[in-house]
C-alpha positions as CSV (number, residue, x, y, z in Angstrom):
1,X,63.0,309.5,-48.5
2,X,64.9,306.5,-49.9
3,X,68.4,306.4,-51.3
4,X,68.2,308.0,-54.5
5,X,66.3,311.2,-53.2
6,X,69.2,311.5,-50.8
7,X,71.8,311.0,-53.7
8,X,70.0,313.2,-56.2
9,X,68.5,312.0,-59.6
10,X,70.5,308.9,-61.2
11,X,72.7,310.3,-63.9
12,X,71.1,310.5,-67.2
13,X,74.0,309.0,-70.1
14,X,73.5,310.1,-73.1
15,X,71.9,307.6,-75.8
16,X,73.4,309.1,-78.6
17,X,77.0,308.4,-77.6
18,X,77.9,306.0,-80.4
19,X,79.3,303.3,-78.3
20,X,76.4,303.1,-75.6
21,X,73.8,303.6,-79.1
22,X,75.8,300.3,-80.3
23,X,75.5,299.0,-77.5
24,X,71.9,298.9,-76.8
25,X,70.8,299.0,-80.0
26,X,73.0,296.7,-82.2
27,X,74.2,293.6,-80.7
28,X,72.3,290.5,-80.6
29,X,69.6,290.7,-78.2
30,X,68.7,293.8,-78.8
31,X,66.3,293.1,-81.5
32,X,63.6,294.3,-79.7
33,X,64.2,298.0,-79.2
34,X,65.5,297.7,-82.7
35,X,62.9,296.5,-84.0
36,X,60.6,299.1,-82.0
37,X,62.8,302.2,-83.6
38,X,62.5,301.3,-86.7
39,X,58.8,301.0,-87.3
40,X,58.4,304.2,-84.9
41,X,60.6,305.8,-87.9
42,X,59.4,303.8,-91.0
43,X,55.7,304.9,-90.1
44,X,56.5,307.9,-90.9
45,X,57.4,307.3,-94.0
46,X,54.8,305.1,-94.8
47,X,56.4,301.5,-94.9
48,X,54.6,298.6,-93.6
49,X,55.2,297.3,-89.8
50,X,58.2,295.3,-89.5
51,X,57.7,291.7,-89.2
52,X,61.5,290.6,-87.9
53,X,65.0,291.3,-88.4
54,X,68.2,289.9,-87.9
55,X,71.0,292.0,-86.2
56,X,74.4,292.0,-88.4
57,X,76.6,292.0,-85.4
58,X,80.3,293.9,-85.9
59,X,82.3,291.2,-84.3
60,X,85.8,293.2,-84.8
61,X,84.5,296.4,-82.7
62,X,87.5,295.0,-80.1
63,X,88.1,297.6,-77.4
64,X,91.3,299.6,-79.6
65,X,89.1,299.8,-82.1
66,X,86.8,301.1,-80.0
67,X,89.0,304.0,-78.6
68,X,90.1,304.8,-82.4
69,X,89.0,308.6,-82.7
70,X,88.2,308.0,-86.6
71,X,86.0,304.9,-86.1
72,X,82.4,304.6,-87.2
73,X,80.5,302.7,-84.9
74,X,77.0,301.6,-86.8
75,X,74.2,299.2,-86.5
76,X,73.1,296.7,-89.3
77,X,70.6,294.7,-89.6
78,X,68.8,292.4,-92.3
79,X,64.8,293.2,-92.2
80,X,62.4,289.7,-92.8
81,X,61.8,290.9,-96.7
82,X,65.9,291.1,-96.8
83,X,66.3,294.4,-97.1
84,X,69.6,295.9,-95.1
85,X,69.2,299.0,-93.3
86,X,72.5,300.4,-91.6
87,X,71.9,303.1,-88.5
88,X,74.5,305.3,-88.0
89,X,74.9,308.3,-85.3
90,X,77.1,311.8,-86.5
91,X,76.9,314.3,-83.5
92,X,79.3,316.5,-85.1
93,X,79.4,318.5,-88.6
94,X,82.1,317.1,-91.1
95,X,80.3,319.0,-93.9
96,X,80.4,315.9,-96.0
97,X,77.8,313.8,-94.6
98,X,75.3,314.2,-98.1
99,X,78.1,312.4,-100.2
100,X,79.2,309.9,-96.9
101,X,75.3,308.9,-96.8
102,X,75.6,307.6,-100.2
103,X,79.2,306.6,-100.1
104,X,78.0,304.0,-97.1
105,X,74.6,303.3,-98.7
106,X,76.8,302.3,-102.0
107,X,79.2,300.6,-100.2
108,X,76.7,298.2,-98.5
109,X,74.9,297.5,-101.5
110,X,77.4,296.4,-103.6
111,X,79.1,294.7,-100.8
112,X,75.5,292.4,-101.3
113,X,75.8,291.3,-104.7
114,X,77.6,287.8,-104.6
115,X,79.7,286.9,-107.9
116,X,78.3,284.9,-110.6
117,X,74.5,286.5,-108.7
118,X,72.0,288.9,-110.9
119,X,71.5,292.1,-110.1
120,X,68.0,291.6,-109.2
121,X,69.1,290.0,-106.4
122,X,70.8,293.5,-104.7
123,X,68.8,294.1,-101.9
124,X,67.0,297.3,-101.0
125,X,69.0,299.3,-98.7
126,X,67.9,301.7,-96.3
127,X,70.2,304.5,-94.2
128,X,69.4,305.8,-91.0
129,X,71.3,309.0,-89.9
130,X,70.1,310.5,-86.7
131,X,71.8,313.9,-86.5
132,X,73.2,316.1,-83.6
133,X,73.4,319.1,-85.8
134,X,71.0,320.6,-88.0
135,X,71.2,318.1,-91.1
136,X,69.4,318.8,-94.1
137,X,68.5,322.2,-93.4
138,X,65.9,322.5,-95.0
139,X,64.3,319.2,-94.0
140,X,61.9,318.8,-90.8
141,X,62.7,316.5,-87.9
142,X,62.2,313.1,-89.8
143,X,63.3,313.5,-94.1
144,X,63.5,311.2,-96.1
145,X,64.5,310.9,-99.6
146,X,64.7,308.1,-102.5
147,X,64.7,308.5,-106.3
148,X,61.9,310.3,-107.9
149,X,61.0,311.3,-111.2
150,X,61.8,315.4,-111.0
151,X,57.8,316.4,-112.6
152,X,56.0,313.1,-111.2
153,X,56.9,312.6,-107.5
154,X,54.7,309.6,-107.6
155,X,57.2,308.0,-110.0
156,X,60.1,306.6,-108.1
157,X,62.7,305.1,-110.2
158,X,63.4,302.0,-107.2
159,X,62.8,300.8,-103.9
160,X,66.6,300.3,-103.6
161,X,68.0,303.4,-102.3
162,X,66.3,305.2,-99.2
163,X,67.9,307.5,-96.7
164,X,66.3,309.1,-93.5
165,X,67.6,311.6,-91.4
166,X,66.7,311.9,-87.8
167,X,67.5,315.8,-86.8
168,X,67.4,316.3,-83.2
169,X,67.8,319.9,-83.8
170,X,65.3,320.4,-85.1
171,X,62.9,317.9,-82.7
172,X,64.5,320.4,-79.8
173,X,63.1,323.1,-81.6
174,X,60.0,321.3,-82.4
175,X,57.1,323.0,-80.1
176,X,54.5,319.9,-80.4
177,X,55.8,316.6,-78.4
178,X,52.7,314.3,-79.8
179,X,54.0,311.6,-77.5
180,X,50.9,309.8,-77.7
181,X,50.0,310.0,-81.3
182,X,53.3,309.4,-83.1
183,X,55.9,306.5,-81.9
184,X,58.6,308.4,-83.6
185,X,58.4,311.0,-80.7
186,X,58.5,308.8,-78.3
187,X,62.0,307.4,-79.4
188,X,63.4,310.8,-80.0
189,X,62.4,312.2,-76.0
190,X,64.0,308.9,-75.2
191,X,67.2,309.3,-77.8
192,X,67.6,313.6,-76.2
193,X,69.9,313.5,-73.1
194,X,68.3,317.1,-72.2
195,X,64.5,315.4,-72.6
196,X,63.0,316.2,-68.8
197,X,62.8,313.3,-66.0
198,X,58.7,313.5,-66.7
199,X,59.4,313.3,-70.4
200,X,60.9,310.4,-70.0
201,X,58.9,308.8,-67.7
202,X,55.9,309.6,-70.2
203,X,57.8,307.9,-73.4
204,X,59.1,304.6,-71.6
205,X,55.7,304.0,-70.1
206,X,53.7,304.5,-73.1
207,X,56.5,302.2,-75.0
208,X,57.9,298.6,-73.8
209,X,60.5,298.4,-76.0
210,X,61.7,302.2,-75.1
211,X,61.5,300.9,-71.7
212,X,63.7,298.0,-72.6
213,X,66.2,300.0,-74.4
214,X,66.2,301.9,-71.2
215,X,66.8,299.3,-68.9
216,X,69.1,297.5,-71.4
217,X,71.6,301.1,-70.8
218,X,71.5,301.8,-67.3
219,X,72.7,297.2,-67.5
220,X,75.6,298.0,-70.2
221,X,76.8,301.2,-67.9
222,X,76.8,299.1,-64.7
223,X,80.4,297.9,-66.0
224,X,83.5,299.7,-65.5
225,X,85.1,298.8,-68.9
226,X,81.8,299.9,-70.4
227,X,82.0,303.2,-68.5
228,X,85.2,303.9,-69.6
229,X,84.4,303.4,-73.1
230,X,81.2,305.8,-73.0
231,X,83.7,308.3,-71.5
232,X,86.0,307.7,-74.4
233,X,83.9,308.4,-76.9
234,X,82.4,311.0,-75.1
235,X,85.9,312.9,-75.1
236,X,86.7,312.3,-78.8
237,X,83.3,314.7,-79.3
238,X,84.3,317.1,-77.1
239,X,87.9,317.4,-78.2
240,X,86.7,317.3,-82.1
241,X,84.7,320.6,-80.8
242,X,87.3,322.0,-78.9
243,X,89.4,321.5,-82.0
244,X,87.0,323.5,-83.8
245,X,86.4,326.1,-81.6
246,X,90.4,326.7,-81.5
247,X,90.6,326.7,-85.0
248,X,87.8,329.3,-85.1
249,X,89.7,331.5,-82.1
250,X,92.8,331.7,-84.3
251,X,91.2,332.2,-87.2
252,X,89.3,335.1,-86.1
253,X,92.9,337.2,-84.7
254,X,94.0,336.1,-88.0
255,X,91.0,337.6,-89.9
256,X,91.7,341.0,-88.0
257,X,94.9,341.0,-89.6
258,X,94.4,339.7,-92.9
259,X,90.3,340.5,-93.4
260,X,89.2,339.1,-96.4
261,X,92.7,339.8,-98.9
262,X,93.3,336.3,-97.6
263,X,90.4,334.3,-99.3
264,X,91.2,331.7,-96.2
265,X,88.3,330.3,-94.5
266,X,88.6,331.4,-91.0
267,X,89.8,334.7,-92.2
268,X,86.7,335.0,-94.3
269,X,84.6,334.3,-91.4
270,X,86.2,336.7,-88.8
271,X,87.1,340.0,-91.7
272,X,83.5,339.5,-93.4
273,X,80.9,338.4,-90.7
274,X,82.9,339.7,-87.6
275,X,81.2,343.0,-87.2
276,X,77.5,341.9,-87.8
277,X,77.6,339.0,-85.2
278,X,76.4,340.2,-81.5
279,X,79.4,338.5,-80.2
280,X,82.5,335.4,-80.8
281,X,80.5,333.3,-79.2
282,X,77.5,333.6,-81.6
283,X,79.8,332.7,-84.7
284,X,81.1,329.5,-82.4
285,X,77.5,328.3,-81.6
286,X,76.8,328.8,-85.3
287,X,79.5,326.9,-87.1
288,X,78.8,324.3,-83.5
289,X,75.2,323.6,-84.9
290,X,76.6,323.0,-88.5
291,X,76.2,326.1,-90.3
292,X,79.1,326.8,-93.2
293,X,79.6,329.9,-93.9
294,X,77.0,330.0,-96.5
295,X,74.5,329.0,-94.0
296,X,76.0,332.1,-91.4
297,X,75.4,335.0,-94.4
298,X,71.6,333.7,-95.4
299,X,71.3,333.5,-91.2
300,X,73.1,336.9,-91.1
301,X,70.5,338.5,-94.0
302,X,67.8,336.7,-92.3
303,X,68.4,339.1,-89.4
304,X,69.1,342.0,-90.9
């Protein structure tokens, strides 16, 4: 039995913590695994391979930064054709992130048009969101959307706007793991901290540049100050859920007072839903996943 038998399994960090996500994933070097992602996920949507792309390193992610609650930590990078495609992790529901998609997506390209320059030189731009809650809900593990024509879907207006969302919800859910047929799954057993030790296993070995992304984290967490950081942002998650959960707490002893006379959000949720959930804890896990309280009644009904 060697070492790590006698210690137990080597800890298992999560790649989805924005900082270690940056880390591996968007600073130079890591074109690679970048590069691997990326076709994995365009594939899907029936772009060509990826020839090469150039990482747009964030030179001003200093370490306050870093520890700023509030601070989006995304990856950029400039594909071979020139179009920009901007990866960003959200873990957590904000309830905004339909308008923040294009608010970032807007914001990059316009940020590309140089003065005096044409419009026909704006690049294509391309969002990637991978979500830790379930984001769209009615979409399946991989969406994607651009403009269409409403009656002729083969009619798209522009290659310039196109926005993907990565739902790991929903690939949890997902019964099928076709590991070997579709790329895509491979990076996503990799991307779930609760994927099993054989899963794993089955995706780095089937992919080299999974396997280098791999390697490439357990390097970045061998330092302290990177340790530290992963923590940091770790907390900042759990606290924003705590947060929530509190809120929810207080606003349920609030809704037994008040009920729905109020027209307050928490008091809504505890007066009106209160007595059809099985317990407190069912109406946590639900708003947790990002359910609104829209989402809870149709869930609610769904039930009933």
């Amino acid at each position: 039995m060697d070492n790590q038998d006698k210690k137990g399994p080597a800890r298992r960090y999560d790649p989805l913590n924005d900082f270690l996500f940056y880390k591996v994933m968007g600073e130079k070097g890591s074109e690679p695994q970048l590069l691997g992602f990326l076709n994995a996920l365009f594939a899907e949507s029936g772009r060509k391979p990826i020839a090469s792309l150039k990482i747009r390193e964030n030179r001003a992610l200093v370490r306050e930064i870093m520890e700023a609650k509030s601070c989006v930590l995304d990856v950029s990078a400039v594909l071979s054709d020139g179009t920009l495609v901007n990866i960003e992790v959200q873990l957590r529901n904000r309830h905004n992130m339909d308008r923040r998609s294009l608010f970032y997506w807007g914001r990059l390209y316009t940020k590309a048009l140089k003065k005096g320059r044409d419009y026909v030189k704006l690049p294509d731009v391309i969002s990637v969101n991978i979500m830790g809650y379930d984001f769209p809900r009615g979409g399946k593990t991989h969406t994607t959307f651009r403009l269409r024509e409403d009656s002729n879907r083969s009619l798209v207006l522009t290659t310039a706007l196109e926005i993907h969302f990565v739902n790991m919800v929903k690939w949890r859910r997902q019964r099928e793991k076709d590991l070997a047929g579709n790329p895509l799954h491979r990076w996503l057993a990799w991307f779930d901290a609760k994927s099993s030790p054989e899963l794993l296993q089955e995706a780095k070995g089937m992919d080299a540049t999974i396997a280098t992304a791999d390697e490439r984290q357990e390097f970045v967490m061998l330092d302290e100050d990177a340790q530290d950081l992963y923590e940091r942002r770790q907390k900042a998650e759990w606290d924003r859920a705590s947060e929530l959960n509190d809120a929810l707490r207080r606003g349920l002893k609030r809704g037994e007072r008040k009920g729905r006379k109020e027209g307050k959000l928490e008091g809504l949720m505890a007066g009106e839903l209160k007595g059809e959930l099985k317990s407190r804890l069912e109406i946590m896990g639900l708003i947790d996943k990002g359910y609104s309280i829209e989402d809870i009644r149709r869930e609610l009904s769904g039930k009933s």
